[in-house]
N, C-alpha and C positions, 0 to 999 in steps of 0.2 A: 619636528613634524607636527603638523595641528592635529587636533584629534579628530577632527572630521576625515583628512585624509588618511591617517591610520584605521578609521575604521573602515573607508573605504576600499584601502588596500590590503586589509584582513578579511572583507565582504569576496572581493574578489580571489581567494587566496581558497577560500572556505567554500566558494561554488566550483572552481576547477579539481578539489580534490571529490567532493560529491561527483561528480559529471565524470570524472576516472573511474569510479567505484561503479556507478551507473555501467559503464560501459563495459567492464570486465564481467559484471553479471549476468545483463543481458546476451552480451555471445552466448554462456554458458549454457543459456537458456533455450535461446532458438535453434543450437546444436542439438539439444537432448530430446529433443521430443514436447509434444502437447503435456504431458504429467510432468515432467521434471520443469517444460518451461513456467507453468501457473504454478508449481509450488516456489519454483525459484521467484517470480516475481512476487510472490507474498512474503516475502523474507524483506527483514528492515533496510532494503535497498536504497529508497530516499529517507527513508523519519529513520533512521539509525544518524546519518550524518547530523542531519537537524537536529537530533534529538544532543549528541555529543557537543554540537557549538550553543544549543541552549545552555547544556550543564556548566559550560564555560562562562556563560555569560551569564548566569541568571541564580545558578547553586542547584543542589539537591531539591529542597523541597519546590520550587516553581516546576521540575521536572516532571515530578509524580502526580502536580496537577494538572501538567499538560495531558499526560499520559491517558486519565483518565477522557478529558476531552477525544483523544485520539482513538479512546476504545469506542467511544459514543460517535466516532463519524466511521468507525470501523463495521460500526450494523450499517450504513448507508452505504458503504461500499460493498458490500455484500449483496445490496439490490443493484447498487450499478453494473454488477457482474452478473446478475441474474436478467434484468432486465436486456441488457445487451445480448448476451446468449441468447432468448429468448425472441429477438427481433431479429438480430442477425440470419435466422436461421430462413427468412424469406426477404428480407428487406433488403436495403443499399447500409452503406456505410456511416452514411450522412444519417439517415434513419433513426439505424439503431443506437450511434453514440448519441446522438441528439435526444434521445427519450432515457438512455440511462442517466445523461446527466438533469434531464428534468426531473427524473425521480430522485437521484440523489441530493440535490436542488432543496425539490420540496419535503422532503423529508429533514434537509440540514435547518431550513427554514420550521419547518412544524413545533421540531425541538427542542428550537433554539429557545422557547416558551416554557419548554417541561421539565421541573427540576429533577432529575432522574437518581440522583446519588448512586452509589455505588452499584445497591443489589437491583435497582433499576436498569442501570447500564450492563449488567450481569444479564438480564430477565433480556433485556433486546438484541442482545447477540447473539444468545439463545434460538432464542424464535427465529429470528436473521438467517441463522446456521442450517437449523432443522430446514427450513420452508426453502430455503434457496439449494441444498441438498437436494432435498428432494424432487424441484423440479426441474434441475441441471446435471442428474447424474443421466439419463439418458443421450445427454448431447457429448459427451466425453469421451465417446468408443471410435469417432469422426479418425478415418484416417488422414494423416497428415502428411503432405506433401511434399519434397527435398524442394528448396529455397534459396536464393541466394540474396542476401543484404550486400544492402552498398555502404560508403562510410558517411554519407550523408543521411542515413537510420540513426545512426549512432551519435553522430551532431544534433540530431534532431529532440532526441531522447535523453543527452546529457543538458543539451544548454534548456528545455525545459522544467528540467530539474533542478538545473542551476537557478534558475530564473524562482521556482519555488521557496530553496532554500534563502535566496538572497532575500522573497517577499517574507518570510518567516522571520526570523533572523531579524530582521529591521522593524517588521510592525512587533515586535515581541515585547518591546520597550512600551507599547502604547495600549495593545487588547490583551494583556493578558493572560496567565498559563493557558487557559482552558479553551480561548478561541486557537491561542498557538498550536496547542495538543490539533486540535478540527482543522487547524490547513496543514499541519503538518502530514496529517494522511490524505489529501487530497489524491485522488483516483488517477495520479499523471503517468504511473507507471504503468498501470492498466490500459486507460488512456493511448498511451502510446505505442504500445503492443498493438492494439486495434487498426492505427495509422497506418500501421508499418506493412501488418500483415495482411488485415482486411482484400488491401487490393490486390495484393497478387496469392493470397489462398482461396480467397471465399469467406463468405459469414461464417458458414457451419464451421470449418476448418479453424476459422480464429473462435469460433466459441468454444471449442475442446480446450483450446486453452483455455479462457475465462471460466470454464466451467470446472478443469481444473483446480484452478485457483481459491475456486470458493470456501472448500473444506482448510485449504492454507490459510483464508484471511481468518476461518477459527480459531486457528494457533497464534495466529498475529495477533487476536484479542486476547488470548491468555497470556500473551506476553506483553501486552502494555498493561493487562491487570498485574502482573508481576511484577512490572515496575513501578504502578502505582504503590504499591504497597511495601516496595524496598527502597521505593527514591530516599525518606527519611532518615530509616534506622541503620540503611548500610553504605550510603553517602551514593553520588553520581557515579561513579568510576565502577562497582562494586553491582550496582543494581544497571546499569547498563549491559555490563558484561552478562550477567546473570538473565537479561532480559533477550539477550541475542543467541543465549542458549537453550534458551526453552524455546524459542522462534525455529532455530536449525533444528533440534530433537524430537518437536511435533511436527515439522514437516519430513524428516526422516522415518519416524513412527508410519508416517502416511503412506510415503512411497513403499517402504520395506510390505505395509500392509494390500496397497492395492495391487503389489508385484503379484504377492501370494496370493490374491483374490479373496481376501478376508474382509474388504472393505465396499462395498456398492455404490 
């Protein structure tokens, strides 16, 4: 077998099990309500997979730099969710996703200029966290509606993912940990929540969820800072695992906390 089609046929191998993984979480999600479904969606549902066929391909340390990148498009995704909440709640669908992804856009672009190092990348998720809190926990209390998905939601939302992880995976050889870490969190999971739901809830209704989600993409950032800084000293396999546990524990902290109304 030539190596181009072995890799081909491992590319394709390595998108249908993403696209499984996608699709058993998502049900979980749109079952449970606006809070379980944005914290579920902020869980390493696509950059988990990526993240594992990077370690395969590339070793420990290219991981923990990607990771880093992935924490620095992690504050841009925290305006993508702010912003869309934000529009959605008067606008069309076309609208609001069209101005999130121009802010997160221009923001990946601003960046891409500013060497942020670490406690830089700390300092902006911060702020990200606080500021998009604060203007999205009022859109969260939105009641949400019984629903029914078809299996063409779930095609729709794996093979884009799939489609992700194959563009990951393949340009990974060519840009680099740190752009790799930046597409591997692309907003497609978010993204396509919006798709799905927008038209048959409402804006308001899908921004409960997104607004949800916001305080989860926080935990998402403590956990690729946790991998950055275990990719090294305790190999792929070991700071992986470790990085999907702090991911699930702050987003459980969350829920357990907003059940009991401890949390605003």
């Amino acid at each position: 077998m030539s190596p181009e089609l072995y890799f081909a046929l491992t590319l394709l191998v390595r998108m249908a099990v993403t696209a499984a993984f996608l699709i058993a979480a998502t049900v979980t999600a749109e079952r449970a309500g606006p809070l379980i479904g944005g914290l579920v969606a902020t869980l390493p549902i696509s950059a988990g997979p990526i993240y594992i066929f990077l370690a395969i391909d590339h070793g420990a340390h290219f991981v923990g730099q990607s990771a880093l990148g992935s924490m620095v498009s992690n504050a841009f995704n925290i305006a993508f969710a702010v912003t869309y909440c934000l529009l959605a709640q008067k606008r069309s669908m076309v609208v609001a996703l069209a101005g999130a992804f121009a802010v997160w856009a221009l923001l990946s672009y601003s960046f891409n200029y500013v060497p942020l190092g670490v406690w830089g990348t700390i300092f902006i998720n911060i702020v990200a966290l606080a500021a998009g809190h604060a203007l999205v926990s009022p859109l969260r209390h939105v009641q949400f509606p019984r629903m029914r998905t078809y299996w063409y939601d779930y095609v729709l939302r794996a093979a884009l993912v799939a489609l992700l992880l194959g563009i990951v995976v393949t340009l990974s050889y060519h840009i680099g940990p740190v752009a790799s870490g930046n597409l591997a969190v692309f907003p497609i999971v978010l993204s396509s929540l919006v798709l799905v739901l927008h038209p048959r809830v409402g804006g308001p209704a899908t921004a409960a969820v997104l607004s949800n989600a916001v305080i989860g993409l926080g935990g998402f950032g403590v956990a690729m800072l946790v991998l950055h800084l275990t990719a090294d000293p305790l190999g792929s396999v070991l700071s992986l695992v470790l990085t999907l546990v702090v991911s699930v524990a702050f987003n459980l902290v969350t829920f357990v906390a907003r059940r009991k109304g401890k949390l605003a």
